[in-house]
ZAMARGU-4260 file (C-alpha; in steps of 0.2 Angstrom, whole numbers, plus 5000, padded with zeros to 4 digits):
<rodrens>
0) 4982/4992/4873 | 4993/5008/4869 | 4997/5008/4889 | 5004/4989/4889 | 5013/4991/4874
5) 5022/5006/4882 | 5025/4996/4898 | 5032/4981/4889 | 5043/4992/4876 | 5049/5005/4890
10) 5059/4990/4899 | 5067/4980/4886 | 5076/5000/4880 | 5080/5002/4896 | 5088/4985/4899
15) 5095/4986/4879 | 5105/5004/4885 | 5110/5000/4901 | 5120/4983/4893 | 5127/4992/4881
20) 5135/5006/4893 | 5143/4990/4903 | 5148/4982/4886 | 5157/4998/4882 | 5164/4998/4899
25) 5171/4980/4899 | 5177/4979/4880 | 5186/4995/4884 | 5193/4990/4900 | 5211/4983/4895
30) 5215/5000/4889 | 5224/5013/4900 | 5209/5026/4900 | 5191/5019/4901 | 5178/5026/4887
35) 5166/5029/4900 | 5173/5036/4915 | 5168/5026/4932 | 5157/5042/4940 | 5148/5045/4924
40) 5145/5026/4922 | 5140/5024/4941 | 5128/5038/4938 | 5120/5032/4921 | 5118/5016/4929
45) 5108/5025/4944 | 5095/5033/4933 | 5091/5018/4922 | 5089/5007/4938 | 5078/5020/4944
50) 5066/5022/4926 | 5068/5001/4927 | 5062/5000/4944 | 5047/5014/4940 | 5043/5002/4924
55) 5041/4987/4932 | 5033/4993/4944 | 5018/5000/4932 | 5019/4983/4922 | 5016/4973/4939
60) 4998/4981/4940 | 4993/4968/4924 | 5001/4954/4936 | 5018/4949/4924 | 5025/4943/4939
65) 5040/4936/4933 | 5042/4950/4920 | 5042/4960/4938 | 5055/4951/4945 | 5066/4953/4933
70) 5065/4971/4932 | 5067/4976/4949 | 5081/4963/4951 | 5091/4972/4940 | 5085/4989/4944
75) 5093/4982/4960 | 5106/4977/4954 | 5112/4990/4943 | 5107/5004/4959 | 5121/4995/4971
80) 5132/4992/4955 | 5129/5010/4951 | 5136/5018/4969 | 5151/5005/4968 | 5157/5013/4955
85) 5154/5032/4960 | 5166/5025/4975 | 5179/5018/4962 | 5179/5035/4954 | 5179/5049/4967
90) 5196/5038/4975 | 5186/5029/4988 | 5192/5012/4983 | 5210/5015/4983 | 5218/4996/4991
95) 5221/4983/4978 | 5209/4971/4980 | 5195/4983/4986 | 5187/4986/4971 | 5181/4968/4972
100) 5178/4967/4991 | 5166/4978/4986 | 5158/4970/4969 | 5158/4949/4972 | 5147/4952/4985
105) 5131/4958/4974 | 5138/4949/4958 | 5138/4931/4967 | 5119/4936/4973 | 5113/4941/4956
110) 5124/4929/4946 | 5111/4917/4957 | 5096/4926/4958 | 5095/4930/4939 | 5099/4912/4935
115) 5085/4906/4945 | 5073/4918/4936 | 5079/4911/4919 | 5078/4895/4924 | 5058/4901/4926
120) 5056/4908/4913 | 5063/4895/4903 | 5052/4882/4910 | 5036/4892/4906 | 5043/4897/4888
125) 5047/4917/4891 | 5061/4913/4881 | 5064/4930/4877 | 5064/4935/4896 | 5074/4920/4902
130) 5087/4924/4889 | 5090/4941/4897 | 5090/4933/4914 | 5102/4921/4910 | 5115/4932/4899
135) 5116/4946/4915 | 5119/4929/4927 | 5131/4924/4916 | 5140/4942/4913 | 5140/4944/4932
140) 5147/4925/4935 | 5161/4930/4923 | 5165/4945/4932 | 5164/4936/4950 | 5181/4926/4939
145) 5188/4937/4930 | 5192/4946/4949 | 5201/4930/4953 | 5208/4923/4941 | 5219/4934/4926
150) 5215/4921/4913 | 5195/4926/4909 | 5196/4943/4901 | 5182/4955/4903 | 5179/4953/4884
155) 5166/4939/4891 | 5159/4949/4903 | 5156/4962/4888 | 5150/4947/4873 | 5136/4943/4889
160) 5130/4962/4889 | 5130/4961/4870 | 5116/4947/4869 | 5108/4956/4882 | 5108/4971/4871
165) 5105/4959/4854 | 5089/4953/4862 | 5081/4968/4871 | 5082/4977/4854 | 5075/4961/4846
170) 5061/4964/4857 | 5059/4983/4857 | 5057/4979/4838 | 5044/4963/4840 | 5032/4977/4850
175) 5034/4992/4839 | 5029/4981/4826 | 5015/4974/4834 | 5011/4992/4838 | 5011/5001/4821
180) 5004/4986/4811 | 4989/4987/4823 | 4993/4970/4829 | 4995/4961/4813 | 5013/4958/4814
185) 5021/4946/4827 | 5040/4944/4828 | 5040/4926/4837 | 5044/4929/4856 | 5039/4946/4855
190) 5019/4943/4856 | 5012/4945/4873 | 4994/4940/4871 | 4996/4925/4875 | 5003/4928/4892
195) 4993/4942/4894 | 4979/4930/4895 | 4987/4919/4906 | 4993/4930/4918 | 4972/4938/4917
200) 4964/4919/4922 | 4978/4918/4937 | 4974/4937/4943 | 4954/4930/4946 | 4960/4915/4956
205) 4964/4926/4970 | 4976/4939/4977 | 4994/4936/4974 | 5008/4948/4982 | 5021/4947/4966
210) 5034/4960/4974 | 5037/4944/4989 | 5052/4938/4977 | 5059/4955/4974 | 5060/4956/4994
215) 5065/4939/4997 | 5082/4942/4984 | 5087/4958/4995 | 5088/4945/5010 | 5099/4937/4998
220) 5110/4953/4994 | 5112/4958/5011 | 5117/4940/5018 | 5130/4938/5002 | 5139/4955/5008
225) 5142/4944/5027 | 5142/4929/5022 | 5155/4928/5009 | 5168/4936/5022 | 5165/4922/5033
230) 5168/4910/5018 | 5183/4921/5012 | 5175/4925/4997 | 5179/4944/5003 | 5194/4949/5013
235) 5184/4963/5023 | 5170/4973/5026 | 5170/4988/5023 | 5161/5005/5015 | 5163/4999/4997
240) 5149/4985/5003 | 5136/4999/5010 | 5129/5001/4993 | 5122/4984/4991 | 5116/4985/5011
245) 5108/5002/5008 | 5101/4997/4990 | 5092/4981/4999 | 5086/4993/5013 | 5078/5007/5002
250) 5072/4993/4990 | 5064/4984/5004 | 5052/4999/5010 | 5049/5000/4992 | 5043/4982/4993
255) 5035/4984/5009 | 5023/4997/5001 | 5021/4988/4986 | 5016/4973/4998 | 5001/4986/5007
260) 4996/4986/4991 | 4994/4969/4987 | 4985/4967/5004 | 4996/4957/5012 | 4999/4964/5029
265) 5011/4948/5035 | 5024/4949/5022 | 5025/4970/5021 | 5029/4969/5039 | 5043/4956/5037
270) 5049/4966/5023 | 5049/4982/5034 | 5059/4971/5048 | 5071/4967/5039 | 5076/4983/5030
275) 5080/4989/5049 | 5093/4976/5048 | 5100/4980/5031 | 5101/5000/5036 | 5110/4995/5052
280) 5122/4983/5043 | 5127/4999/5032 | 5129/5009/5046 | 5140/4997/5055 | 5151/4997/5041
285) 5153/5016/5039 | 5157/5017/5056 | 5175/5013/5054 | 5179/5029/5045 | 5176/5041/5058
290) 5178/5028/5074 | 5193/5017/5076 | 5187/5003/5086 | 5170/4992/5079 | 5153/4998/5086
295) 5144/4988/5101 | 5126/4982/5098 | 5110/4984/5111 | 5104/4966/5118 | 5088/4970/5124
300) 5083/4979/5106 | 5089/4961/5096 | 5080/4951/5109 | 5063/4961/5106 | 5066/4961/5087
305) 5068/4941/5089 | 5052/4940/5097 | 5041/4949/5085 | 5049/4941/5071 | 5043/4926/5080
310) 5028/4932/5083 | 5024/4936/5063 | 5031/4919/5061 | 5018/4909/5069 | 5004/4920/5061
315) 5012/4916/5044 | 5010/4899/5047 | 4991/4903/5040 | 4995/4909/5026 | 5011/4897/5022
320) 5023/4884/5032 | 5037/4888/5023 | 5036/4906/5023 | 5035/4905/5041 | 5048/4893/5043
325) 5059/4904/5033 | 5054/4919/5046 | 5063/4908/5061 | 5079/4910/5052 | 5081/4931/5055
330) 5074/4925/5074 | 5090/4918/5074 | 5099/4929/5067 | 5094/4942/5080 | 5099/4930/5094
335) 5115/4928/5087 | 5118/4946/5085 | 5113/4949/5104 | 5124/4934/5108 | 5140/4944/5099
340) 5145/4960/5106 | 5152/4965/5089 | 5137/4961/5080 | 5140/4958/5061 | 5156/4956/5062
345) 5158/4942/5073 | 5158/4925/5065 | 5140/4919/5072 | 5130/4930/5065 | 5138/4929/5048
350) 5136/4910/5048 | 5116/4912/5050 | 5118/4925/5036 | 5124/4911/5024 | 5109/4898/5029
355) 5096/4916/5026 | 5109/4916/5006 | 5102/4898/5003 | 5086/4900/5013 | 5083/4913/5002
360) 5088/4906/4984 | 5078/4893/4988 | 5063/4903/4994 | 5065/4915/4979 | 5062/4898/4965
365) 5048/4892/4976 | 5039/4909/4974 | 5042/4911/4958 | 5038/4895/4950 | 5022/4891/4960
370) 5014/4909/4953 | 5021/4904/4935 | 5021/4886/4935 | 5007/4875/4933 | 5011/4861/4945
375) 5015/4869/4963 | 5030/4866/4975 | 5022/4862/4991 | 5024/4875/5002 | 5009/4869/5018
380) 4998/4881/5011 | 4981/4882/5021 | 4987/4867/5033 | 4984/4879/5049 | 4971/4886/5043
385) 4961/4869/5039 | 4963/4868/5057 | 4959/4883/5063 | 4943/4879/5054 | 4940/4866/5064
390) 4940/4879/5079 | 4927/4886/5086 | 4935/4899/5098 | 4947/4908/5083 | 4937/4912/5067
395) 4947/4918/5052 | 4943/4934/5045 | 4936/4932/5025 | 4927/4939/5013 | 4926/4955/5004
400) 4927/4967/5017 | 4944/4959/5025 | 4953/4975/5021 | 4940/4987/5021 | 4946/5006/5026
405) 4937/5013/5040 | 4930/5029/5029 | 4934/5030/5009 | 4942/5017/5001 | 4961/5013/5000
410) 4970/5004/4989 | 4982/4999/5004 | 4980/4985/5018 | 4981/4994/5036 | 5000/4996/5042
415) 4997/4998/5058 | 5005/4982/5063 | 5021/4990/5059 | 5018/5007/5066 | 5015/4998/5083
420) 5030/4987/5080 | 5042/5001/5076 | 5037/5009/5094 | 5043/4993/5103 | 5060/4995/5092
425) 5062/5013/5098 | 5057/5011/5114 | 5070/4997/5117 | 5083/5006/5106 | 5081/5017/5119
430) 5087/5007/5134 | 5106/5008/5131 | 5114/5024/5139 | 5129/5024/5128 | 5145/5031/5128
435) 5146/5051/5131 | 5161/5052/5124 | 5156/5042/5110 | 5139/5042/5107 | 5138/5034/5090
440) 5149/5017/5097 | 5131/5009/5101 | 5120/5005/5085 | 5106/5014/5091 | 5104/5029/5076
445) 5099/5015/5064 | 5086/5006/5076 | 5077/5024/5083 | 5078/5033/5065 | 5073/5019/5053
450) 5061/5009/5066 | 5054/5024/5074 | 5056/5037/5061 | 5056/5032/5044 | 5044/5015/5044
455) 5034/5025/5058 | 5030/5039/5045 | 5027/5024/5031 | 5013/5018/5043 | 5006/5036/5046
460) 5004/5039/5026 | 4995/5021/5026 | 4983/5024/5041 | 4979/5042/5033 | 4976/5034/5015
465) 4964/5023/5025 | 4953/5039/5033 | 4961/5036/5049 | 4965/5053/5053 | 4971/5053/5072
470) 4981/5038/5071 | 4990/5044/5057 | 4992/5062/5066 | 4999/5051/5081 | 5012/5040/5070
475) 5019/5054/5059 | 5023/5064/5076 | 5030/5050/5087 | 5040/5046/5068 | 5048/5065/5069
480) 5051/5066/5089 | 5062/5049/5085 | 5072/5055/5070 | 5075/5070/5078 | 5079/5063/5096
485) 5089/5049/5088 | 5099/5060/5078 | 5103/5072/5089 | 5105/5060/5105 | 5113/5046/5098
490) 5122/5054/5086 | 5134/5064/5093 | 5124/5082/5090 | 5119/5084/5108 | 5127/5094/5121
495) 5124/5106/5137 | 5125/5123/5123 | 5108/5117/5117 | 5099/5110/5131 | 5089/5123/5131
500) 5083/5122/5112 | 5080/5104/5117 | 5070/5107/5131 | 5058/5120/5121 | 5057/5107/5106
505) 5053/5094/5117 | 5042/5105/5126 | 5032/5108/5109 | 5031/5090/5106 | 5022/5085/5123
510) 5009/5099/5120 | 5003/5091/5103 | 5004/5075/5111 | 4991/5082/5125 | 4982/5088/5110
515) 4981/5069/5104 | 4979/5061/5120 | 4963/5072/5122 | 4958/5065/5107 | 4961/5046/5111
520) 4949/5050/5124 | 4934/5049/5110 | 4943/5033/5102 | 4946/5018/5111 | 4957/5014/5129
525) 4971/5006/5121 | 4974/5020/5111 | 4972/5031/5125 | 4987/5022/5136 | 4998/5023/5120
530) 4999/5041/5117 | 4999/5043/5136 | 5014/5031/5137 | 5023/5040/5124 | 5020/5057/5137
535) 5031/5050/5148 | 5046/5047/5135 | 5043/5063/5131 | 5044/5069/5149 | 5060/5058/5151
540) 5069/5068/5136 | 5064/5084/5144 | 5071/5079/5159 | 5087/5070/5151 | 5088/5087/5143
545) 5088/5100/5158 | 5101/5086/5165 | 5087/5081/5178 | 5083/5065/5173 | 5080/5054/5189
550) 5090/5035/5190 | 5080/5023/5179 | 5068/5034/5175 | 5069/5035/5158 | 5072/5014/5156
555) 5053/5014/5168 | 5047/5025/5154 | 5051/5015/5139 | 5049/4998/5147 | 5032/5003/5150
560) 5027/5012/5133 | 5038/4996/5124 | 5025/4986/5133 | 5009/4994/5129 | 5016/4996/5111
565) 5018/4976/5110 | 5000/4975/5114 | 4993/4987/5102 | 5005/4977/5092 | 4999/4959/5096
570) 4979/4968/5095 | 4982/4975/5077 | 4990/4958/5072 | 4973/4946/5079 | 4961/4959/5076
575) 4969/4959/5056 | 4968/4941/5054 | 4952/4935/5065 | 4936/4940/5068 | 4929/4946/5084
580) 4941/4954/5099 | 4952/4943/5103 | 4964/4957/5111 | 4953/4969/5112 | 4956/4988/5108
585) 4942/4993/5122 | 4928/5005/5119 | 4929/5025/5120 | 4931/5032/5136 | 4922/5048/5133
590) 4906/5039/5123 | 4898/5054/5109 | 4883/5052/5106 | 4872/5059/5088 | 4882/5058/5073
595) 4897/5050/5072 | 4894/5043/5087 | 4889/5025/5086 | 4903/5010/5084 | 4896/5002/5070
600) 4906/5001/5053 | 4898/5009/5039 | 4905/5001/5024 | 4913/5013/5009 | 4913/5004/4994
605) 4921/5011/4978 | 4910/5014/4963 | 4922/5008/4952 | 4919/4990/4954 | 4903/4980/4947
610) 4904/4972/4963 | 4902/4987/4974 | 4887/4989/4968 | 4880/4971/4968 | 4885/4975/4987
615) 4875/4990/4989 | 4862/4984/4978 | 4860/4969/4993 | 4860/4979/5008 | 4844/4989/4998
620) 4835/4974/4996 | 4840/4969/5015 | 4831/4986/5021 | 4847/4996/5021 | 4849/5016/5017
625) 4867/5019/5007 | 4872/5035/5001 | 4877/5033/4983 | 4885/5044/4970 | 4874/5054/4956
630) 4877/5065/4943 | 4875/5078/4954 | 4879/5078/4973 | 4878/5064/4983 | 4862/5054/4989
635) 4854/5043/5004 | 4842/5030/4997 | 4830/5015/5002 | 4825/5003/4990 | 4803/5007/4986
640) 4797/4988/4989 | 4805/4990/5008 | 4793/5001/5020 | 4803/4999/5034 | 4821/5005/5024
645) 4810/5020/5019 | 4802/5026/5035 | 4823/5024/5042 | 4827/5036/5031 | 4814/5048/5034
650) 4819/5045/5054 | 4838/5050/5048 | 4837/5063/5041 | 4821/5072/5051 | 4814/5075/5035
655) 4810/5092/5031 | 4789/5096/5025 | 4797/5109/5011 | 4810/5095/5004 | 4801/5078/5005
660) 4808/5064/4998 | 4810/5060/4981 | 4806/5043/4968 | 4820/5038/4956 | 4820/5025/4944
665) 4832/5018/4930 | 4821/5019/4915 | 4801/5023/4912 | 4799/5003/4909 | 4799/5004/4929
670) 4783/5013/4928 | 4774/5006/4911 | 4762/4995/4923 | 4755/5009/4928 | 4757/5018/4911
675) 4738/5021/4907 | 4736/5033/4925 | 4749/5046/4917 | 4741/5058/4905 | 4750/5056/4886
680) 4759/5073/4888 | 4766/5070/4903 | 4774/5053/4898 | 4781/5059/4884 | 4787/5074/4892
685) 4799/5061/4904 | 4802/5050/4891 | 4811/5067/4883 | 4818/5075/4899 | 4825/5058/4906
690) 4839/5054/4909 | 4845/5069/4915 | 4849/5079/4931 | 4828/5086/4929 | 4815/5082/4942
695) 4798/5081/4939 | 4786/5082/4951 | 4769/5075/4946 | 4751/5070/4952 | 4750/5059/4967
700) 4739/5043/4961 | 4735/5024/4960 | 4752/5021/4952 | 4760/5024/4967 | 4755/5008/4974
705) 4763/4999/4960 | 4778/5004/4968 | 4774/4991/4983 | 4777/5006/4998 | 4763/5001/5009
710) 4762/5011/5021 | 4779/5023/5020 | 4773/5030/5004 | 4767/5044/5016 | 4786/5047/5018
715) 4788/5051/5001 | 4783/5067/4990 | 4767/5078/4996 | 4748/5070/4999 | 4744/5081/4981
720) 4764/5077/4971 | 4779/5066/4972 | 4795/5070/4962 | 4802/5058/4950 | 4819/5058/4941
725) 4833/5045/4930 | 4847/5051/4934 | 4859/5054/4920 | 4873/5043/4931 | 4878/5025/4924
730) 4882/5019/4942 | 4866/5024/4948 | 4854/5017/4935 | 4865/5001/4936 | 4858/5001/4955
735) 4841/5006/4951 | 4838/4992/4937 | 4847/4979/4952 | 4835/4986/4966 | 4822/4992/4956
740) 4813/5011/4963 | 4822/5021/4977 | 4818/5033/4985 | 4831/5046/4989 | 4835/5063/4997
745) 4850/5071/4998 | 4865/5065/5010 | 4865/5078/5024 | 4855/5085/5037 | 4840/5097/5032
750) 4846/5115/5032 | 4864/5110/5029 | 4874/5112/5013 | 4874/5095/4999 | 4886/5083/5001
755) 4897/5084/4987 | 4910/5070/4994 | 4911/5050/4998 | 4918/5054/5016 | 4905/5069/5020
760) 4892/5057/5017 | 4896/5048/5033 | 4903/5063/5042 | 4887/5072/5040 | 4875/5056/5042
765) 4886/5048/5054 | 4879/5026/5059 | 4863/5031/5053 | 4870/5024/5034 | 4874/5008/5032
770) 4885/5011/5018 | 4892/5023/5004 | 4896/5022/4987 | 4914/5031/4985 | 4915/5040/4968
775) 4926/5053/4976 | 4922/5070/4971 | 4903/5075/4964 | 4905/5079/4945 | 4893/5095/4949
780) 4890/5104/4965 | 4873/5111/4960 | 4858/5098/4964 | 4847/5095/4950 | 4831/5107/4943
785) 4815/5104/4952 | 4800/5106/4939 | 4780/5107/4942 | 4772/5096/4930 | 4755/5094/4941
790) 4747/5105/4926 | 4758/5104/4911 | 4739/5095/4903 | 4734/5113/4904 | 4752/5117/4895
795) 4758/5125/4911 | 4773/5123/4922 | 4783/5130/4936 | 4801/5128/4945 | 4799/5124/4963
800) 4821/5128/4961 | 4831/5130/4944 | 4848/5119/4946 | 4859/5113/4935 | 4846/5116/4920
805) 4843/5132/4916 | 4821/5136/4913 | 4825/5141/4895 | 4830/5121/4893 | 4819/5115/4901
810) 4806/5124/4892 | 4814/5121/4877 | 4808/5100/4880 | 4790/5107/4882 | 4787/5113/4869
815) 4791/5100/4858 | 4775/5091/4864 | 4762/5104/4866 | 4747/5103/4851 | 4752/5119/4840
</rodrens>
């Protein structure tokens, strides 16, 4: 409760100050000296967009979709507006008219944007949200005039900032009030419950990705910039336009990682496409300033980018006609920049960037009013995939599992997709020789550092959050070899007085790179062929480097790795939407064999979730040993009424005579059948010492065969004792009372140390698990106290090990029951 009312309060004072400062600018602004100075205002303007962004971000986990939009819109906004400014203050700006070449730009695409979000909101009755929207649309629309036209003061601008300001302090009021009054005083507009609710039922009807219209207005932002110089909105392009270019670019990786979390792998790759093309755009506009003549674009790079857009097209077509058909426009946006040697300056590129302006307004109101609205736009939703179901040879992939890491849990969908795209950018990039006189007169920098580097290293985090430890080794090294070749090749840092250093550092590079290829050896033949690929780029720096590069050796090189990578690509992308190999990886070269060594997937299921355990508690019931979480260190169990799970998990762990394996239920109701064989003492004595991190081992007898073990029971305790324990562990008493009696040892080969971690479980025990309960770290790292109760009739017993209870505690419960 206290956390939602700070992420709903947090936004509206944040949006209240920032409106004010631009209300004080404007109203002030016919005065000779402004109040706020430009720089100041600029930077003001830069840290409220960053705190706005950061809190809508934290509100979008409670799926307040349109809530979410809004603030990162004009977090957005006020990030480009922000630099624009900076620029105006340090003297950047000097030319009449500059100031607004640099502004209409982002104020004609948030003037819509914004407007479109309050038409939304108002149709879904978030007055109070669509109120906002619709006064910064109308502040910015005012502005866009008051550059062109003398007669519209900025007094209107400022009166627009003013309501903005009038109703986010109305609202910051409504929820402090709610807050301190415990929820009995609602200002009208102000109370969220309602929405909460709503937004609560839509979260259940499945996953959404609500930062898609956030990354959709960025399209927006960057085509305004060219767009509206081919219309003659603008007069030229220029540096005072890279804010809004590089705003939408950072935003869009942003998005991209927001959209691994929502799980949907399509739309964070297109996002992560197209922030390459807004970071290139900026830096063909800084260009200029230290180059006189416009810089020339690589073909072979665009015609590749066009392909794989095509390629994510035609998978989106699964998920949404529309949004595939909206994907086509940016493949012809990269033709037409291959087409134009001058790239985004030319006039055919610019003309495709004004159908991706309306493409994307309209894609933006679709997506936003099909999640908020209750009747839906159609969009050919689930049309392909009714097809496909029709298909025996191509099966979707479904269920829970669909994004299931390969060891832990993650709470991101895999990125490899992009990581193997970015090495068919690079490589390409590549391809172009360049100038050596002018090395930065080919837009390569952008495509090697952003592609290669940047989104490379956001596809390594990814695949490491994901327990994919080599693959993410792999990608962050290929990510710092292309920022650091890119920048150092390509832009104008390279020379004959540090060849040498080059060739060392390249030298370094290839030696882990042997290091990883080795490893690919264990992993699968695809892999293998990639990190070998990337050898020879490696070897063709080196040589480039040493200036003993043989003719067309290096374009053999990267037409090769490019290849390879467009496979691995074209793999990740089937083997992420269907199910069996439809491209293949391959199987190991170098097959291991004992732990760790088998190829099936052991599922890691987090504890968190009810439904994790309904999961576990299945594949118990189905004969199958997990390792699950206690409150001790971690456990293998097998479900008691399976004699065939138990005698597996004797086989795995070649159980030991000196540790047999132990019984474990949730409460003594488990055993009241079988009440009458436990002596009195020693069933009050569990009923005091359960639940709790005690075991208790007593008398072997009939009651065993209550526990329907069969034959296995041999497997389990000693022919005279068995130990018994609850476990004081809410996860694992849920299990129990699903499964019903477990038997259970601990999660590691005899002899070795106890697990005390999710990931050691299947390091340790390797395809002989079929899944883990993740829980993360154990709460203790001390196994539980191991008590002789064979003669506590006598009033006697004994401590086959002391754990975590001390004897004296233990003791303690004893002698509470014994007759004076």
């Amino acid at each position: 409760g206290q956390s939602l009312q700070a992420c709903s309060l947090f936004p509206s004072l944040l949006s209240h100050t920032g409106s004010l400062l631009l209300a004080v600018h404007f109203y002030s602004l016919p005065r000779a000296a402004p109040v706020i100075p430009s720089t100041a205002l600029g930077i003001l303007l830069l840290i409220l967009s960053s705190l706005l962004a950061y809190a809508g971000v934290r509100r979008s986990l409670r799926n307040a979709s349109l809530f979410l939009s809004l603030c990162l819109t004009i977090s957005v906004f006020w990030c480009g507006y922000g630099v624009v400014f900076i620029l105006g203050g340090q003297g950047v700006l000097n030319d009449t008219g500059d100031f607004r070449n640099a502004l209409v730009p982002g104020l004609v695409t948030f003037t819509l944007a914004l407007l479109v979000i309050a038409v939304v909101g108002f149709l879904n009755r978030e007055v109070i949200l669509a109120m906002i929207a619709s006064a910064v649309s109308l502040a910015s629309a005012h502005e866009v005039a008051m550059h062109y036209n003398t007669a519209f003061g900025s007094s209107a601008v400022a009166c627009n900032y003013m309501i903005v300001c009038l109703v986010g302090g109305y609202f910051a009021l409504g929820r402090i009030l709610y807050f301190l009054t415990k929820e009995k005083i609602a200002l009208p507009g102000a109370d969220l419950a309602k929405n909460k609710a709503h937004e609560q039922i839509q979260s259940t009807s499945g996953s959404v990705n609500h930062f898609a219209v956030t990354g959709v207005i960025l399209n927006m932002l960057s085509a305004s910039v060219f767009g509206c110089r081919l219309l003659g909105v603008t007069s030229k392009l220029f540096i005072g336009q890279v804010p809004w270019l590089w705003a939408a670019g950072i935003y869009q990786i942003g998005i991209c990682i927001l959209s691994y979390r929502a799980m949907d792998i399509l739309m964070a790759t297109f996002f992560g496409f197209t922030s390459i093309l807004k970071f290139a755009g900026g830096y063909c506009l800084l260009y200029p300033i230290w180059q006189p003549e416009e810089p020339t674009f690589p073909t072979p790079f665009l015609v590749v980018f066009s392909i794989l857009f095509a390629v994510l097209a035609l998978f989106l077509t699964l998920k949404s006609l529309v949004d595939s058909l909206y994907l086509l426009f940016y493949v012809a946006y990269c033709i037409a920049l291959a087409c134009c040697p001058k790239g985004f300056f030319e006039g055919g590129p610019q003309g495709v960037d004004v159908a991706i302006f309306v493409a994307s307004a309209l894609m933006t109101l679709i997506h936003l009013y099909n999640v908020k609205g209750g009747t839906k736009i159609p969009t050919g939703k689930g049309v392909v995939k009714a097809l496909l179901a029709r298909s025996s040879f191509l099966k979707l992939r479904e269920g829970a599992d669909l994004h299931a890491p390969y060891l832990g849990y993650s709470k991101y969908a895999d990125a490899e997709v992009l990581g193997y795209a970015c090495s068919v950018l690079a490589s390409f990039a590549i391809t172009i020789t360049g100038d050596a006189q002018a090395p930065l007169a080919t837009v390569v920098v952008p495509w090697v550092v952003v592609a290669g580097g940047i989104l490379k290293l956001l596809g390594g985090s990814v695949a490491f959050a994901r327990g994919k430890t080599l693959e993410s080794s792999a990608f962050i090294l290929y990510a710092v070899m292309w920022i650091i070749w890119g920048l150092t090749r390509y832009g104008g840092l390279y020379g004959t007085t540090r060849s040498f250093h080059t060739a060392v550092g390249i030298i370094a590079f290839m030696l882990f790179n042997g290091f990883i290829v080795f490893c690919t050896l264990f992993l699968n033949i695809t892999w293998f062929f990639y990190s070998l690929t990337f050898l020879l780029i490696a070897v063709s720096f080196l040589l480039d480097a040493i200036s003993a590069l043989p003719t067309g050796y290096d374009i053999a090189a990267t037409l090769i790795f490019g290849l390879v990578s467009f496979y691995c690509f074209l793999s990740a992308l089937f083997n992420s939407v269907f199910e069996g190999f439809c491209l293949p990886m391959g199987r190991p070269i170098v097959q291991l064999s004992g732990v760790g060594g088998g190829m099936t997937k052991c599922l890691h299921l987090p504890a968190r979730k009810a439904s994790s355990v309904k999961r576990i508690a299945d594949i118990l019931k189905n004969g199958g040993t997990c390792g699950i979480p206690t409150d001790t260190v971690y456990v293998l169990v097998a479900a008691c009424n399976r004699p065939d799970a138990v005698e597996k998990a004797h086989r795995s762990k070649r159980q030991a005579q000196e540790r047999p394996m132990s019984l474990w239920i949730s409460s003594l109701k488990q055993l009241e059948p079988a009440k009458h064989l436990f002596s009195p003492l020693l069933w009050d004595f569990m009923e005091a010492a359960w639940p709790s991190p005690i075991s208790l081992v007593v008398p072997r007898g009939e009651w065993v065969d209550f526990l329907g073990m069969k034959d296995s029971a041999k497997y389990v305790g000693t022919p005279q004792s068995i130990a018994i324990r609850i476990p004081d562990c809410s996860v694992t008493t849920h299990l129990i009372n699903l499964v019903g009696p477990i038997v259970v040892t601990s999660a590691n080969p005899t002899g070795e140390a106890d697990t005390t971690h999710h990931n050691q479980v299947y390091a340790k025990l390797g395809d002989k698990v079929d899944a883990v309960l993740c829980n993360g770290p154990s709460p203790e790292n001390i196994a539980s106290t191991v008590v002789d109760c064979t003669k506590i009739d006598s009033g006697n017993i004994g401590f086959f090990r002391v754990g975590i209870i001390p004897k004296s505690q233990v003791k303690l419960i004893l002698i509470l029951f014994l007759p004076p």
